[in-house]
DSSP file (Angstrom, degrees, kcal/mol; ACC not computed):
  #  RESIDUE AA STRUCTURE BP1 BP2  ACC     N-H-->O    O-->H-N    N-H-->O    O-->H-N    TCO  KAPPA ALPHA  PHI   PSI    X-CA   Y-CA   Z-CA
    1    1 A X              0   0    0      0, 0.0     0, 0.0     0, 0.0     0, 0.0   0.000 360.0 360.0 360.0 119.8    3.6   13.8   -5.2
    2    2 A X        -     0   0    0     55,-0.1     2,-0.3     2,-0.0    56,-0.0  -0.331 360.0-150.0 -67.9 152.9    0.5   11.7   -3.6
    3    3 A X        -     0   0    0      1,-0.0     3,-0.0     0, 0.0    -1,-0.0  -0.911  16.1-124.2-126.3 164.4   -2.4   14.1   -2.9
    4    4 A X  S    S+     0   0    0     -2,-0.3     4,-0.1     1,-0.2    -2,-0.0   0.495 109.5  60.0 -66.9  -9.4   -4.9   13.3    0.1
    5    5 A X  S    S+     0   0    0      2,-0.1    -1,-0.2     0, 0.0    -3,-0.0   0.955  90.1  95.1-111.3 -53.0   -8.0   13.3   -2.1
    6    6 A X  S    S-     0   0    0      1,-0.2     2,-1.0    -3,-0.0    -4,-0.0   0.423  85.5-108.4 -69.9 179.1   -6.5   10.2   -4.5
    7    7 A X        -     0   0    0     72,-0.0    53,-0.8    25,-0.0     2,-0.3  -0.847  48.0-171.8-106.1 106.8   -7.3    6.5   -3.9
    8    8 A X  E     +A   59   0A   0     -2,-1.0    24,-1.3    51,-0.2    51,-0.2  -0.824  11.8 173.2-107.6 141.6   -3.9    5.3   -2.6
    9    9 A X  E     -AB  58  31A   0     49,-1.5    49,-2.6    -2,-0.3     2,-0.4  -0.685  30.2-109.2-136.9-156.0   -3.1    1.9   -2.0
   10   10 A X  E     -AB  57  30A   0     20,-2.0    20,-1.7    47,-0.2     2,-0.3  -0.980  29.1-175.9-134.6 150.0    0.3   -0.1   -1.0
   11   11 A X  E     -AB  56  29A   0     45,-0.8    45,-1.3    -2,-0.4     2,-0.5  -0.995   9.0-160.6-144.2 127.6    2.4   -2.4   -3.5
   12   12 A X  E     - B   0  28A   0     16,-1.1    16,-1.0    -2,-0.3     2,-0.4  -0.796  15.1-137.3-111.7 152.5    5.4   -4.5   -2.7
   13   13 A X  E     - B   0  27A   0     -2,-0.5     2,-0.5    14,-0.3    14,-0.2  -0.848  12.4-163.6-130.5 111.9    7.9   -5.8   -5.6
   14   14 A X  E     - B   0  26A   0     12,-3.1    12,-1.8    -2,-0.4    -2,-0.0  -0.895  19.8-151.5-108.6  92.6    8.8   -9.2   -4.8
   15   15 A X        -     0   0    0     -2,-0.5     5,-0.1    10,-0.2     2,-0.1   0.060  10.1-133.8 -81.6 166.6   11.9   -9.6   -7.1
   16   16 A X        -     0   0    0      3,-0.3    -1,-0.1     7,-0.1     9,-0.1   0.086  22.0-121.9-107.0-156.4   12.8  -12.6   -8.5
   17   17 A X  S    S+     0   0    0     -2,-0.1     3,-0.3     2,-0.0    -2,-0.0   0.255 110.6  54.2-135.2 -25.6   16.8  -13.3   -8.0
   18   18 A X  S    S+     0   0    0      1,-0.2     2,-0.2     6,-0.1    -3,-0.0   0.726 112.9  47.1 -77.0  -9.0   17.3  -13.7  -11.8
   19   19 A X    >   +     0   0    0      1,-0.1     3,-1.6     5,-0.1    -3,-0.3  -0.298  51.6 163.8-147.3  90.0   15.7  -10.6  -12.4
   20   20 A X  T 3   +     0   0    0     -3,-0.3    -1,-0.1     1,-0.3     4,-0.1   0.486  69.8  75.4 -67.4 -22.3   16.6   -7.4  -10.4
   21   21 A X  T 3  S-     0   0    0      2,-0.2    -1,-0.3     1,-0.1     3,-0.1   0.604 108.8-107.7 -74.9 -27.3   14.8   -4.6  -13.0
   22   22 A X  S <  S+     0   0    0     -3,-1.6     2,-0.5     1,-0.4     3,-0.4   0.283  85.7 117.4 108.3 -25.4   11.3   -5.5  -11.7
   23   23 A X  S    S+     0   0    0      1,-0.2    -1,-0.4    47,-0.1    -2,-0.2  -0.882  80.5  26.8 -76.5 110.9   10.1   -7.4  -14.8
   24   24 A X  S    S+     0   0    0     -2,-0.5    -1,-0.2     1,-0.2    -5,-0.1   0.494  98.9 128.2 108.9  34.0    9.4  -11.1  -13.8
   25   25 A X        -     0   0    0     -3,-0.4    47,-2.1    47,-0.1    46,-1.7  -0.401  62.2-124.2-100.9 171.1    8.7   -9.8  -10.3
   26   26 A X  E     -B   14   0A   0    -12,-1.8   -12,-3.1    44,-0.2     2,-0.3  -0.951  29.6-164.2-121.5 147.2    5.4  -10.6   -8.3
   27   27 A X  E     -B   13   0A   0     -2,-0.4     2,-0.3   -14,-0.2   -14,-0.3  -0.882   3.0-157.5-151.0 123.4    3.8   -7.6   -7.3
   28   28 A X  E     -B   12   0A   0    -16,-1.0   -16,-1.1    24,-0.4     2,-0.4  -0.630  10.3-175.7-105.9 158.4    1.2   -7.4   -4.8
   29   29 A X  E     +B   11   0A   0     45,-2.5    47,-0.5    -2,-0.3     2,-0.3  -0.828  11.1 158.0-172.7 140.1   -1.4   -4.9   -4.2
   30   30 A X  E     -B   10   0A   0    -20,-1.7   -20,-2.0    -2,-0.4    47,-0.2  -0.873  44.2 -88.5-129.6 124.0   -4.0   -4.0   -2.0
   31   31 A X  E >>  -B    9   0A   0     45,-1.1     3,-2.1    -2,-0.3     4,-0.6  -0.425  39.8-115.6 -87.6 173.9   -5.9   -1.1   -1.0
   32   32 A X  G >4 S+     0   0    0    -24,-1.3     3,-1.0     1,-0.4     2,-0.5   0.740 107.6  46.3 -63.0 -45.2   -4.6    0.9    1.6
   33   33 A X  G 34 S+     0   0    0      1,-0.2    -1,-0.4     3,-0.1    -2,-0.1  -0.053 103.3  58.4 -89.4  43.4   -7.4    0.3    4.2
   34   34 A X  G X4 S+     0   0    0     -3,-2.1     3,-5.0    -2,-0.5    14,-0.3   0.477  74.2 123.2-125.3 -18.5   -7.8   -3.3    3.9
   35   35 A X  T << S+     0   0    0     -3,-1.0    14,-0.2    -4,-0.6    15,-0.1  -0.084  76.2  25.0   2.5  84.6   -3.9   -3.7    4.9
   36   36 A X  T 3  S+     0   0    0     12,-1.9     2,-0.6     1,-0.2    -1,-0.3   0.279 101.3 118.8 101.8 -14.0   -3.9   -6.3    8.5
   37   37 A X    <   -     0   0    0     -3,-5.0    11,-3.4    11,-0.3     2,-0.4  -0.499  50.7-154.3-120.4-173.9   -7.4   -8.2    7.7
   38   38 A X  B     -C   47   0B   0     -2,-0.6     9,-0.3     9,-0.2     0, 0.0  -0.923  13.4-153.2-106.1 141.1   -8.7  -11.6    7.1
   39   39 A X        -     0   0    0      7,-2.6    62,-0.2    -2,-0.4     6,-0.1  -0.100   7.1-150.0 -89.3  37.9  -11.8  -12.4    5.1
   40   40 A X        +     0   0    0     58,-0.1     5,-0.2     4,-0.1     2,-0.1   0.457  21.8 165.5-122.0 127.9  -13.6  -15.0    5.5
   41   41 A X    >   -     0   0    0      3,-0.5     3,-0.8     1,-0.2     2,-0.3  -0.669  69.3 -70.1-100.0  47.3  -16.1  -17.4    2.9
   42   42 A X  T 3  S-     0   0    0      1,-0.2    -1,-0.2    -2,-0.1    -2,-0.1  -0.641 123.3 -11.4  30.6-120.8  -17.2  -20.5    3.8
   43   43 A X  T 3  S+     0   0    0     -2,-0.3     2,-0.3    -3,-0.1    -1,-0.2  -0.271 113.2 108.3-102.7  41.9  -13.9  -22.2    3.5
   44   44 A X    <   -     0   0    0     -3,-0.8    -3,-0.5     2,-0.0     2,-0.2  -0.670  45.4-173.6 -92.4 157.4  -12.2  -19.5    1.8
   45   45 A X        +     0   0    0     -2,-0.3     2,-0.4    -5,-0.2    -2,-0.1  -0.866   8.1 175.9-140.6 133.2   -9.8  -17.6    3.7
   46   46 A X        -     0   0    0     -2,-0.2    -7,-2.6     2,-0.0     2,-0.4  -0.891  10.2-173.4-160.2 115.0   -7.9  -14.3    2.3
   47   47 A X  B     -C   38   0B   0     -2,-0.4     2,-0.9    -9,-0.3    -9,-0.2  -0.919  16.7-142.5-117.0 128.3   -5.8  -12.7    4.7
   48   48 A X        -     0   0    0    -11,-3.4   -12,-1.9    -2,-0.4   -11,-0.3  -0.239  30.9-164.3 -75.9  47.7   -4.1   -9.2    3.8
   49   49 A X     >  -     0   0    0     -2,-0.9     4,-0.8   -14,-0.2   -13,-0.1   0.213  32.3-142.9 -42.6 154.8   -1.2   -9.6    5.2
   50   50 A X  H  > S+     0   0    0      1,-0.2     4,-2.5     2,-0.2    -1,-0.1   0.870 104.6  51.4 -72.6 -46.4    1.7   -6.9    6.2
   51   51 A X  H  4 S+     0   0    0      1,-0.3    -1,-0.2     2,-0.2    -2,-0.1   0.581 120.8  32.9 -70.9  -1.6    4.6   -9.3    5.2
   52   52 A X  H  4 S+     0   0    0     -3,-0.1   -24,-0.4    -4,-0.0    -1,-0.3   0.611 130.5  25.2-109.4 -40.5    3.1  -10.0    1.8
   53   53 A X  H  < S+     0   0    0     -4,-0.8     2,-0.7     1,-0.1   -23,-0.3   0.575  94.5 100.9-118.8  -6.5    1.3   -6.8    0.6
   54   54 A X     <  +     0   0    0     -4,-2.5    -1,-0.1     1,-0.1     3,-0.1  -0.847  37.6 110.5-102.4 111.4    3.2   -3.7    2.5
   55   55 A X  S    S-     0   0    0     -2,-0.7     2,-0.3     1,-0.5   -43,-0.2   0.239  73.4 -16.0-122.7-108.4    5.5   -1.8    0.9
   56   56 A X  E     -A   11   0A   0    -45,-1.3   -45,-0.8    -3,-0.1     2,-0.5  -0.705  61.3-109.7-117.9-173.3    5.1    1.3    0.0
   57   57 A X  E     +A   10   0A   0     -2,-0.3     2,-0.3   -47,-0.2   -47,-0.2  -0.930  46.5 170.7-124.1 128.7    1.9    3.9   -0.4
   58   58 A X  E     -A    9   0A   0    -49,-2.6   -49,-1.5    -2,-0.5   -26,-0.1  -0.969  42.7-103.6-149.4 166.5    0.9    4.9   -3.6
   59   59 A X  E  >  -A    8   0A   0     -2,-0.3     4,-3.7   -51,-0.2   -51,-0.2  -0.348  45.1-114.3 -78.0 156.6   -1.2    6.5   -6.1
   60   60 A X  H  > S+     0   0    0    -53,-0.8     4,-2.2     1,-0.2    -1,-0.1   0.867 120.1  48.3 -39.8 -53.8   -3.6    3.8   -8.5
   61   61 A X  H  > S+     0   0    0      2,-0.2     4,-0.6     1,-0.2    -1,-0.2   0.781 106.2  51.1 -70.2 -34.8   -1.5    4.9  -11.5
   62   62 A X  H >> S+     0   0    0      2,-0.2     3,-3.6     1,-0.2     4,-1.1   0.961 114.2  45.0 -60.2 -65.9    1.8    4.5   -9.8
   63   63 A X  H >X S+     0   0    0     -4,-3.7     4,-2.0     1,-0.3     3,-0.8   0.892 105.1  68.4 -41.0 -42.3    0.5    0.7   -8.8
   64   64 A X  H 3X S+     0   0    0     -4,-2.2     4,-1.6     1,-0.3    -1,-0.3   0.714 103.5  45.3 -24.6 -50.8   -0.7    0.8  -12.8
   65   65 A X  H << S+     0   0    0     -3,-3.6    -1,-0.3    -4,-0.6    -2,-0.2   0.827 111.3  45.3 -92.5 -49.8    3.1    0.7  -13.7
   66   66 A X  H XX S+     0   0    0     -4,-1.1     3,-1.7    -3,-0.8     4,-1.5   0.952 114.7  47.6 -93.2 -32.8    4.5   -1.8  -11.6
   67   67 A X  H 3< S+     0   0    0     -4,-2.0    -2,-0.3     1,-0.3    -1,-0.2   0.902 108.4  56.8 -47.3 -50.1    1.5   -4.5  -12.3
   68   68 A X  T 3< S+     0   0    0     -4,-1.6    -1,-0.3     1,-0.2    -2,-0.2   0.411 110.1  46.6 -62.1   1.4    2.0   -3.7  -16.0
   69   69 A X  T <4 S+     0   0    0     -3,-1.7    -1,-0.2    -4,-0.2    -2,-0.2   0.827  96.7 103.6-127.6 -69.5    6.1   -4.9  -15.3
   70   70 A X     <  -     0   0    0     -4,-1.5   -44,-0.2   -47,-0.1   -47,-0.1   0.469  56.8-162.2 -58.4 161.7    5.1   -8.1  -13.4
   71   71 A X  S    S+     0   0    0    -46,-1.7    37,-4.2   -49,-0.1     2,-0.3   0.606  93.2  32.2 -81.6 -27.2    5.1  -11.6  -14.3
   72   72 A X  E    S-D  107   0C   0    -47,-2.1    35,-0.3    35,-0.2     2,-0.2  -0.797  71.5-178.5-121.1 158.0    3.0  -12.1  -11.5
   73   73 A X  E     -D  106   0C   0     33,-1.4    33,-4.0    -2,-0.3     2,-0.6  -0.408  11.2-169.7-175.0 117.3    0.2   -9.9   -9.8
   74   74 A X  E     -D  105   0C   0     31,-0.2   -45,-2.5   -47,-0.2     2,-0.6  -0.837  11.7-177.5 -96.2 111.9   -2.4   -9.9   -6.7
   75   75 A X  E     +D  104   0C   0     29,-1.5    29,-2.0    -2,-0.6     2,-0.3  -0.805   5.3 170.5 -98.5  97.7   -4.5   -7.6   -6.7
   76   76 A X  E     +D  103   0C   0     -2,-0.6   -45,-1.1   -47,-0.5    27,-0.2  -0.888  43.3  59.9-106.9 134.0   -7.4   -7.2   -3.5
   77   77 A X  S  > S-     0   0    0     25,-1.8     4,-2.1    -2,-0.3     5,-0.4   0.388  84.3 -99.9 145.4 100.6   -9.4   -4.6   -3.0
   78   78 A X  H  > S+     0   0    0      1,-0.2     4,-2.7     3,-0.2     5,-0.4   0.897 118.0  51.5 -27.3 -55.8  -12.4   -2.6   -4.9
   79   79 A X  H  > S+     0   0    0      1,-0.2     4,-2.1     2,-0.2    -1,-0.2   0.965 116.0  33.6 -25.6 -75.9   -9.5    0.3   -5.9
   80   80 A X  H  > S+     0   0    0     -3,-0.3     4,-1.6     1,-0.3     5,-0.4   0.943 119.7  47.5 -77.8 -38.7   -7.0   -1.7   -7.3
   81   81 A X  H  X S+     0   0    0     -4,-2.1     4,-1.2     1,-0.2    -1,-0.3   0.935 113.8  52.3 -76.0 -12.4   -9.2   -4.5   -9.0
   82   82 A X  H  X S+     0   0    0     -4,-2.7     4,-2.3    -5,-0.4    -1,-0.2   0.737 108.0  45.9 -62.0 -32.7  -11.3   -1.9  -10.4
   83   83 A X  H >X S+     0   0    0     -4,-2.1     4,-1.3    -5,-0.4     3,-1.2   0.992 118.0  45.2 -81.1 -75.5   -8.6    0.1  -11.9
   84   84 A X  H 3<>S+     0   0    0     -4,-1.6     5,-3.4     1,-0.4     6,-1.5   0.701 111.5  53.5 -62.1 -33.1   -7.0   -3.2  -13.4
   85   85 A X  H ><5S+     0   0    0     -4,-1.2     3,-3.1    -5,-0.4    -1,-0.4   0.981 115.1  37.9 -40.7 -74.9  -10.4   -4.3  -14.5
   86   86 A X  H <<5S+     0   0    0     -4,-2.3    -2,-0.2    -3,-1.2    -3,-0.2   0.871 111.9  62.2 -81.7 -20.9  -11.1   -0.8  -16.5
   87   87 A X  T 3<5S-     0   0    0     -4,-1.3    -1,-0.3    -5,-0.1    -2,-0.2   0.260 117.2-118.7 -23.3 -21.1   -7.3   -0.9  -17.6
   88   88 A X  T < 5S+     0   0    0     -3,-3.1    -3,-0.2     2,-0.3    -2,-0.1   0.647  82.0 119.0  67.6  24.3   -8.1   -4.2  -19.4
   89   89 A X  S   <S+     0   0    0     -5,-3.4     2,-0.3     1,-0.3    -4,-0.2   0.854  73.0  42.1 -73.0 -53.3   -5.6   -6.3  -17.2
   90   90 A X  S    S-     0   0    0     -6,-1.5    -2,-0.3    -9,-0.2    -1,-0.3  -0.947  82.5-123.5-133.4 161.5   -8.1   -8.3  -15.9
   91   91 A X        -     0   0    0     -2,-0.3     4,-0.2     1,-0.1     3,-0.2  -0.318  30.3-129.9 -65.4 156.3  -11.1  -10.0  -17.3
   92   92 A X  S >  S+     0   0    0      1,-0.2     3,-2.0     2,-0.1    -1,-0.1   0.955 108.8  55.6 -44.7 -53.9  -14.1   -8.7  -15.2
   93   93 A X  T 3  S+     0   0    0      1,-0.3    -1,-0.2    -3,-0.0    -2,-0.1   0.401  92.6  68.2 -72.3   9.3  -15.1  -12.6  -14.7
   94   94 A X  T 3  S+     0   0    0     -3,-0.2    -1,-0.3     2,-0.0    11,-0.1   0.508  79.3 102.1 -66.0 -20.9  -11.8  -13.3  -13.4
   95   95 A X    <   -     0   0    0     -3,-2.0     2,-0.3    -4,-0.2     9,-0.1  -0.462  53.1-171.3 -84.1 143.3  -12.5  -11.2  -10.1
   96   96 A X        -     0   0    0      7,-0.4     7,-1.9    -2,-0.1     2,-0.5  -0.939   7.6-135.8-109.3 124.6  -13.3  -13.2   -7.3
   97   97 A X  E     -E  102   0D   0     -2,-0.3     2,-0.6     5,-0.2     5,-0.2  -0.680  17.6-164.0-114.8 168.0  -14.5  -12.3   -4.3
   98   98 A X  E >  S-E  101   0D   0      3,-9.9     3,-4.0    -2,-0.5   -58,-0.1  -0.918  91.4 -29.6-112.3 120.1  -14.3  -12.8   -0.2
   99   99 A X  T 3  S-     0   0    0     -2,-0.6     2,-0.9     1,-0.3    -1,-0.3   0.746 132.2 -46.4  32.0  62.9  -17.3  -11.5    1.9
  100  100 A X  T 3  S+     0   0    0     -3,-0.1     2,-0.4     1,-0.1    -1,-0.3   0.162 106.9 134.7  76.3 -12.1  -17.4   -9.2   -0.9
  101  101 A X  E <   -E   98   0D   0     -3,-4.0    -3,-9.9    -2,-0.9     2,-0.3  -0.768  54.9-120.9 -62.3 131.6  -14.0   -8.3   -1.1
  102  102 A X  E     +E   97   0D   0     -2,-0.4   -25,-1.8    -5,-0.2     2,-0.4  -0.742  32.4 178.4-105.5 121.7  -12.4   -8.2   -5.0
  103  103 A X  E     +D   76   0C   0     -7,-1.9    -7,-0.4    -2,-0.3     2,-0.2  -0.916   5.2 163.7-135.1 119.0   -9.6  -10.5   -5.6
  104  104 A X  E     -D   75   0C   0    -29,-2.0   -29,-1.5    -2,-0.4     2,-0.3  -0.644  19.1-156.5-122.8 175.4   -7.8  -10.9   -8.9
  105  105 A X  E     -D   74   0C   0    -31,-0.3     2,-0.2    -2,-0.2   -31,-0.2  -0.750   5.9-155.5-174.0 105.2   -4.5  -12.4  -10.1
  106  106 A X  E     -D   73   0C   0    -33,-4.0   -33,-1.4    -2,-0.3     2,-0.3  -0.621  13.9-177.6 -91.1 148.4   -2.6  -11.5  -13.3
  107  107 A X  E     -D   72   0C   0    -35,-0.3     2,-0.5    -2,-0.2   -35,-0.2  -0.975   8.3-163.2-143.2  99.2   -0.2  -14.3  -14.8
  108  108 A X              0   0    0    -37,-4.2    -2,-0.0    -2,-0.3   -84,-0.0  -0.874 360.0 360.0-118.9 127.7    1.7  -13.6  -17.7
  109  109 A X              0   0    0     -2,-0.5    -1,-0.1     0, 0.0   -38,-0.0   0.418 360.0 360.0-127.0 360.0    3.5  -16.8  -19.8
């Protein structure tokens, strides 16, 4: 059960076609209220798109599970990169950011 009070954000499961279970999946995730914008850097661009990054709404911990699955994982937001950050997912100096928006990206080979 989500409670109101947690830090929910939204994660879509991009499945692979060899692999239906969720493991070798890309899984993106964003928090909830960054969801529809663009950010803009000099000539960076990092747009939150619906069709990429909306799925469903969930707790930090929930999202925890399916990043720990993926082959693949974008993570934008303070929430989510923080959690994956103290989670030891990703390096702190791996974080990038857009106008101050945190964007990271796990790769496992």
């Amino acid at each position: 059960m989500i409670h109101l009070t947690e830090d929910l954000v939204y994660v879509k499961v991009h499945k692979t076609e060899e692999d239906e279970s969720g493991f070798g999946s890309v899984v993106a995730v964003c928090d909830k209220d960054l969801l529809g914008r663009t950010f803009r850097e000099n000539e960076v661009i990092l747009t939150i798109n619906a069709e990429f990054f909306e799925g469903f709404l969930t707790t930090l911990d929930e999202a925890l599970e399916y990043i720990r699955r993926a082959a693949i994982a974008v993570l934008v937001g303070e929430k989510a990169v923080s959690k994956a950050v103290s989670e030891g997912l990703v390096h702190p100096e791996a974080v990038l950011t857009v106008e101050g928006i945190p964007h990271a990206q796990i790769v496992k080979v």
